[in-house]
MARTI-766508 format. One line per 10 residues: number of its first residue (from 1); their letters; for each residue y, z, x of N, C-alpha, C, O. Coordinates in nm, 4 decimals, padded with zeros to 6 digits. Example, Ala and Ser with C-alpha at 12.3 -4.5 7.8 and 13.67 -1.06 7.14 Angstrom:
<nutis>
1) as) -00.5690 00.7800 01.3190 -00.4500 00.7800 01.2300 -00.3300 00.7800 01.3200 -00.3319 00.8465 01.4236 ~ -00.2250 00.7080 01.2850 -00.1060 00.7140 01.3670 00.0030 00.7870 01.2900 00.1138 00.8039 01.3409 .
</nutis>
This chain:
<nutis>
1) xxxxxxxxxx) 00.8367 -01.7524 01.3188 00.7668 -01.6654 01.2266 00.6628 -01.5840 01.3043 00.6153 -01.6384 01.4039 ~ 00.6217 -01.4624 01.2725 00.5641 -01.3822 01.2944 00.4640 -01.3023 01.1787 00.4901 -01.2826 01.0601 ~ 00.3432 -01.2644 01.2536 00.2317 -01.2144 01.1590 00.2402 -01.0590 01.1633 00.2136 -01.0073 01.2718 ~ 00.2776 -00.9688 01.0476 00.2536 -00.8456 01.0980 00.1158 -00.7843 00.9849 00.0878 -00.7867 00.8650 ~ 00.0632 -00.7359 01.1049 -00.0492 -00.6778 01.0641 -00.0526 -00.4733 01.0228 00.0131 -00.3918 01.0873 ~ -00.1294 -00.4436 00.9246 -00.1055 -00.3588 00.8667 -00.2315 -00.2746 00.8387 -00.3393 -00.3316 00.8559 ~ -00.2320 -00.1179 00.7887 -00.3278 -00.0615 00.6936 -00.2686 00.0694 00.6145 -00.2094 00.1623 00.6694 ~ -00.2941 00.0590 00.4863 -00.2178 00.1387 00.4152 -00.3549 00.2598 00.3496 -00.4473 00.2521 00.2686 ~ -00.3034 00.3545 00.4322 -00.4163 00.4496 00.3608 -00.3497 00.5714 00.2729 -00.2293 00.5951 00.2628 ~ -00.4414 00.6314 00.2214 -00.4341 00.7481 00.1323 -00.3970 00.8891 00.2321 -00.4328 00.8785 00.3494 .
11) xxxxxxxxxx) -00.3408 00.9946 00.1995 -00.2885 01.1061 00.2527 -00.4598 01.1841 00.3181 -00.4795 01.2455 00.4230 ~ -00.5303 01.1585 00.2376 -00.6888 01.1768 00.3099 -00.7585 01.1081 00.4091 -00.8566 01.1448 00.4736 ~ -00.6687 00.9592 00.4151 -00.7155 00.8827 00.5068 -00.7885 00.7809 00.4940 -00.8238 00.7131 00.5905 ~ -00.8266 00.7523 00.3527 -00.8761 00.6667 00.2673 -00.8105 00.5741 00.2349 -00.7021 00.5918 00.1794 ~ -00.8770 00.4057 00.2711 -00.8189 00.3012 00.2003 -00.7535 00.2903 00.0925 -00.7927 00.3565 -00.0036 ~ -00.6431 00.2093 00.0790 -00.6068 00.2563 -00.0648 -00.6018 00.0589 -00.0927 -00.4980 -00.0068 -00.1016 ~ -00.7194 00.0133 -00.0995 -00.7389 -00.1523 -00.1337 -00.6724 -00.2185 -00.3006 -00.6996 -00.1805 -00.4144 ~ -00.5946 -00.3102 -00.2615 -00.5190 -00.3461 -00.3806 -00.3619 -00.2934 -00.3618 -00.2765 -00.3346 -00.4402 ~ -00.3275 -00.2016 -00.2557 -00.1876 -00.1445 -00.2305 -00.1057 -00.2527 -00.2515 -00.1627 -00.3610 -00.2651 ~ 00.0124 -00.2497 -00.2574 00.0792 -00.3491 -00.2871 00.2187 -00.3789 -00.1566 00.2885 -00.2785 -00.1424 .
21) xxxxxxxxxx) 00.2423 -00.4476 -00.1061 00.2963 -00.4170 00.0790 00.3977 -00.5536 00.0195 00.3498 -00.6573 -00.0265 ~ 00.5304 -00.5279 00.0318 00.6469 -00.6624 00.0020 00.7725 -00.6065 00.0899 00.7846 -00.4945 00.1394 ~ 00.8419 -00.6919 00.0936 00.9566 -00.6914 00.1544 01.0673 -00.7051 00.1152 01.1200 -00.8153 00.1002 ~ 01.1320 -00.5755 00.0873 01.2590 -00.5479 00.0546 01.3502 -00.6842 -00.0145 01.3825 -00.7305 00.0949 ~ 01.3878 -00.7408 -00.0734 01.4740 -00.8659 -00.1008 01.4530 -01.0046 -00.1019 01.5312 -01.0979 -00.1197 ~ 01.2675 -00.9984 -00.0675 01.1947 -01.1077 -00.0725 01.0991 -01.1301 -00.1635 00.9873 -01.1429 -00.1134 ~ 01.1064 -01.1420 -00.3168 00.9995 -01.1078 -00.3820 00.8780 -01.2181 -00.3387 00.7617 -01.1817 -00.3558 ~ 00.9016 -01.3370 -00.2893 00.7685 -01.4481 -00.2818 00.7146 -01.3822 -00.1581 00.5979 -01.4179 -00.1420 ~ 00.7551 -01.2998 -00.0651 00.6911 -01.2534 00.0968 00.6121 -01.1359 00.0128 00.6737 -01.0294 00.0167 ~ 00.4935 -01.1314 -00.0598 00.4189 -00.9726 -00.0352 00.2959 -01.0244 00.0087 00.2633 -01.1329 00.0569 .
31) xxxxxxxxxx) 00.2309 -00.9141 -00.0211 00.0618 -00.9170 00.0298 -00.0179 -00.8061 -00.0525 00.0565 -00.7205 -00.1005 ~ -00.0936 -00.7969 -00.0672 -00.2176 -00.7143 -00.1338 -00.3066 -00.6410 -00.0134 -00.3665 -00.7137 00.0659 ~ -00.3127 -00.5286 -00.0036 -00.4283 -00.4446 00.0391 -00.5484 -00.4986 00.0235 -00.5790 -00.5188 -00.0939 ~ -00.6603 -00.5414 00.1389 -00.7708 -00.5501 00.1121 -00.8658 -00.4573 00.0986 -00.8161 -00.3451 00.0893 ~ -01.0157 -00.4591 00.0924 -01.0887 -00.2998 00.0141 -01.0783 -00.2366 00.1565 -01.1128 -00.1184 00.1577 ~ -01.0372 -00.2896 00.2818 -01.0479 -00.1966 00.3787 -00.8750 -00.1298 00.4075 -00.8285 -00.0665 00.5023 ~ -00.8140 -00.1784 00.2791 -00.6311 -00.1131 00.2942 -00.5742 -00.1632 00.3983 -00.4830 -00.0975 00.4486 ~ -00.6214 -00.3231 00.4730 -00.5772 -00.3986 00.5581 -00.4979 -00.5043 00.4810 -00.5248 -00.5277 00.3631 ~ -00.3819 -00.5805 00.5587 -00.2506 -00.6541 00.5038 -00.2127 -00.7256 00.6129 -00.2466 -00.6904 00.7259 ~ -00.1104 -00.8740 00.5810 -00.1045 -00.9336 00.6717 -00.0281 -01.0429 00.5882 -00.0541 -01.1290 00.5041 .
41) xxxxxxxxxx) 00.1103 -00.9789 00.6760 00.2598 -01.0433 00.5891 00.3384 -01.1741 00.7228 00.3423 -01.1573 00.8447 ~ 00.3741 -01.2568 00.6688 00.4176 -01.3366 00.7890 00.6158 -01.3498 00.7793 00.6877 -01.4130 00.7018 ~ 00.6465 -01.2633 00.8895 00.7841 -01.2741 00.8620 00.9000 -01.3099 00.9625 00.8958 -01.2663 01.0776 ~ 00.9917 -01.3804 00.9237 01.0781 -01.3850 01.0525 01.0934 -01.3408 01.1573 01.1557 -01.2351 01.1473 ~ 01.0605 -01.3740 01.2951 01.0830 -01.3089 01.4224 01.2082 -01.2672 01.4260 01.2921 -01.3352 01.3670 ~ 01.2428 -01.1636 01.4858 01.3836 -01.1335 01.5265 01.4492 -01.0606 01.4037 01.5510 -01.0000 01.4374 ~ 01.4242 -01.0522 01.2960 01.4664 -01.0559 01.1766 01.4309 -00.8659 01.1243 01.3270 -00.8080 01.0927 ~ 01.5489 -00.8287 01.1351 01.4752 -00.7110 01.0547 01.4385 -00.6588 00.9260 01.5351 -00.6392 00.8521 ~ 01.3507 -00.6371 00.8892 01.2857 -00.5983 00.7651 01.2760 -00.4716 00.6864 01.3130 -00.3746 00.7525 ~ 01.2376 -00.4439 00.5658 01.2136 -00.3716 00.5420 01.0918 -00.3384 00.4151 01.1123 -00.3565 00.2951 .
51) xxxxxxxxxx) 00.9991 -00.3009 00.4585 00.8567 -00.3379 00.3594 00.8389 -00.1956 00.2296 00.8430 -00.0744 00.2510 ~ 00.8214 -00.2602 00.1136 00.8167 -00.1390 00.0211 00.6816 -00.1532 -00.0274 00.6288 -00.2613 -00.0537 ~ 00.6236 -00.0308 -00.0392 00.4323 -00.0374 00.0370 00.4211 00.1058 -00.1347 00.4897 00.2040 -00.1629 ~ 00.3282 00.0548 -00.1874 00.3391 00.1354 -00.3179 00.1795 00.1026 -00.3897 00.1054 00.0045 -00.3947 ~ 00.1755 00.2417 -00.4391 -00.0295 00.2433 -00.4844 -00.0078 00.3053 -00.6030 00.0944 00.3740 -00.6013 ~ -00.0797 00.3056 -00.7260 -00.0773 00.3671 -00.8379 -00.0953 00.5351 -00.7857 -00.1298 00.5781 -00.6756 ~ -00.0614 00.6004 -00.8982 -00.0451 00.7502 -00.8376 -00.0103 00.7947 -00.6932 -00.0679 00.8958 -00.6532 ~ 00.0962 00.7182 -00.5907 00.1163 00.7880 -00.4957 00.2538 00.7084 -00.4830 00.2916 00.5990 -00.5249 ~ 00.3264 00.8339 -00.3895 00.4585 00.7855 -00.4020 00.4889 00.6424 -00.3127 00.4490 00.6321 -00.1967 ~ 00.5558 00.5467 -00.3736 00.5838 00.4497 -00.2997 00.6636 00.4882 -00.1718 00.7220 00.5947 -00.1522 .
61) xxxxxxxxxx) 00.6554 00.3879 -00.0940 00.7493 00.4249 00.0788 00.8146 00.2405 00.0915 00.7912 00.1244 00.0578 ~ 00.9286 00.3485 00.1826 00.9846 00.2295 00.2535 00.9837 00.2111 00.3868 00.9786 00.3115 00.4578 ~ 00.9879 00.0929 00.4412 00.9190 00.1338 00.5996 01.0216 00.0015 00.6796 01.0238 -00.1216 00.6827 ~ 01.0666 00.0688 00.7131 01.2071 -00.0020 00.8430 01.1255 -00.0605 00.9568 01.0881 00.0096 01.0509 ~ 01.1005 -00.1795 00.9478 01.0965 -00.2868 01.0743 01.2256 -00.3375 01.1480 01.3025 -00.4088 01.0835 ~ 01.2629 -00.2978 01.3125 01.3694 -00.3522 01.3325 01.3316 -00.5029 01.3763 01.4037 -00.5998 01.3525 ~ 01.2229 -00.5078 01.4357 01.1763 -00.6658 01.5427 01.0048 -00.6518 01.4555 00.9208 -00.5807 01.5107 ~ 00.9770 -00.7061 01.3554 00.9123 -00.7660 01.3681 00.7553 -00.8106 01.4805 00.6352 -00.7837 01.4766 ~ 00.8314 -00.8771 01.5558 00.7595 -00.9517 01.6753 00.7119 -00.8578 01.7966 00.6751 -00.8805 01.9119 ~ 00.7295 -00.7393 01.7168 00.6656 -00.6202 01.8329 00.6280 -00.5486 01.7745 00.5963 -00.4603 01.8542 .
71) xxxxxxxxxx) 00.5994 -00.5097 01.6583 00.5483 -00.4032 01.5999 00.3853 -00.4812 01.5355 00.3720 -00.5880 01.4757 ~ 00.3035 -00.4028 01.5669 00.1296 -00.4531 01.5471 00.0554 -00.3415 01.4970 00.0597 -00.2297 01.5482 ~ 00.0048 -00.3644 01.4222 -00.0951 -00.2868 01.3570 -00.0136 -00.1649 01.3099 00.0079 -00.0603 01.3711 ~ 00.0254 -00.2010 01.1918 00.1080 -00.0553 01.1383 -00.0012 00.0540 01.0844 -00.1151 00.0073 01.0842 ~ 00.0042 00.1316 01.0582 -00.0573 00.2678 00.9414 00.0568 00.2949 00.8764 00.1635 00.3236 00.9306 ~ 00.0344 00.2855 00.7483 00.1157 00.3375 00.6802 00.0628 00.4692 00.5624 00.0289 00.4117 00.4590 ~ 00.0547 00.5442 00.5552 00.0465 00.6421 00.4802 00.1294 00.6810 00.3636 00.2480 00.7062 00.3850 ~ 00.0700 00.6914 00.2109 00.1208 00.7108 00.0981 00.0688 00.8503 00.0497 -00.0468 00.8867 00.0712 ~ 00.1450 00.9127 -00.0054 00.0774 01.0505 -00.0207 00.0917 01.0307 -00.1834 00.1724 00.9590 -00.2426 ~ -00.0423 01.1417 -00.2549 -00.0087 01.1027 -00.3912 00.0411 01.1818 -00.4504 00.0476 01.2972 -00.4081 .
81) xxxxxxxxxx) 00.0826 01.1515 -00.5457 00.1850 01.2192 -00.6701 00.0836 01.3171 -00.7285 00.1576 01.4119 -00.7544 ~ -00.0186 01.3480 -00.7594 -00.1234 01.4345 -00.7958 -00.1408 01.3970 -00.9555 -00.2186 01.4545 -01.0315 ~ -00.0550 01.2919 -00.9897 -00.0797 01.2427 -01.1126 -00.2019 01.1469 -01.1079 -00.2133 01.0765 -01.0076 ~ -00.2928 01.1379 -01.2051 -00.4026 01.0078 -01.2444 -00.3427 00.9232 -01.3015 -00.2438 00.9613 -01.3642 ~ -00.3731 00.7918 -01.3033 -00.3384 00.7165 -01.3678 -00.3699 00.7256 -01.5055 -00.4450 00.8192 -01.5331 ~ -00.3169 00.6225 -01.6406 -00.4108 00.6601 -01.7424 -00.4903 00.6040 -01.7394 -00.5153 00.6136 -01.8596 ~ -00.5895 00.5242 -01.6920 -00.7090 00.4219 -01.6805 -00.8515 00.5170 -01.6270 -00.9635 00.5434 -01.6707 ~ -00.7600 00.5507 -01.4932 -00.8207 00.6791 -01.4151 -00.8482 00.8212 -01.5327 -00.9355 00.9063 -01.5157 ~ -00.7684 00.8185 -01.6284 -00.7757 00.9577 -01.6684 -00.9107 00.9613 -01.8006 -00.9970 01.0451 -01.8268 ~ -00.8752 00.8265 -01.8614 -00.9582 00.8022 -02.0016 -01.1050 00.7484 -01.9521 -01.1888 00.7181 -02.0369 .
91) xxxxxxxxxx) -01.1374 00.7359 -01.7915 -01.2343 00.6685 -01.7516 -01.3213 00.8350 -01.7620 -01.4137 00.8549 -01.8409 ~ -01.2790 00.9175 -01.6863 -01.3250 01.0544 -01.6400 -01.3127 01.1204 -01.8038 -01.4087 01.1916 -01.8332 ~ -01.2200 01.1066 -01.8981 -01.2378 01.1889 -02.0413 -01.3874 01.1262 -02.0737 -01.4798 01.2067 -02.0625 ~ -01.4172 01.0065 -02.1082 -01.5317 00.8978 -02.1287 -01.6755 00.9804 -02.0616 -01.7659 01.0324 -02.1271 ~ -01.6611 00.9720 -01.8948 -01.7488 01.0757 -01.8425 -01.8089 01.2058 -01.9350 -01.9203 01.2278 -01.9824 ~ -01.7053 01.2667 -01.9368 -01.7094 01.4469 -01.9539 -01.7512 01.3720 -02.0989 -01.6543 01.2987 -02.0785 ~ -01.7873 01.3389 -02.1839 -01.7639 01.3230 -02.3458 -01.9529 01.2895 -02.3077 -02.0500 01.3532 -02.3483 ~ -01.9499 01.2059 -02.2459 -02.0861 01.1674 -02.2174 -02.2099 01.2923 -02.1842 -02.3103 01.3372 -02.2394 ~ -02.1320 01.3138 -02.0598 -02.2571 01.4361 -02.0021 -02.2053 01.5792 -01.9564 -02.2580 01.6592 -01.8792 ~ -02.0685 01.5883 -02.0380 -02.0296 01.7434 -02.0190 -01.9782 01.7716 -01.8813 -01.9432 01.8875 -01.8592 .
101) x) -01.9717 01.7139 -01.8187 -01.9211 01.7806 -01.6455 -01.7498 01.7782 -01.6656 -01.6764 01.8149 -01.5740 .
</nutis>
């Protein structure tokens, strides 16, 4: 087994903490983004993978590991859909209702 280490940021370059980082055909192998969009999945040496790395409002990716046991410190980059979420959207209506901006 092998540790691969990770960071999943925003198309700005911004953490995206809480991302969601799993592996293709393994639903018990994922991991969670920490608030710094750092991850840390432990997976078969030798074994090739494939990690599906996905954030609210931005398009999910798939990301081809052939070895595992050589690949360190990924970046992965999600670009967003330019959609808000609705949580995101009724938080900011709430705002503007409040103090007009």
């Amino acid at each position: 087994m092998v540790q691969l280490t990770g960071t999943v940021l925003s198309s700005t370059g911004q953490p995206l903490a809480g991302a969601a980082v799993g592996v293709e055909g393994k639903k018990l192998n994922s991991a969670s983004a920490n608030s710094e969009g750092s991850f840390l999945l432990t997976l078969p040496a030798g074994e090739p993978v494939v990690l599906l790395v996905g954030f609210p409002a931005h398009e999910p990716q798939r990301v081809a590991i052939r070895n595992p046991a050589t690949e360190k410190n990924l970046i992965i980059t999600l670009q967003s859909t330019g959609k808000q979420t609705s949580k995101a959207l009724r938080a900011r209506q709430k705002k503007y209702k409040r103090t007009g901006e």
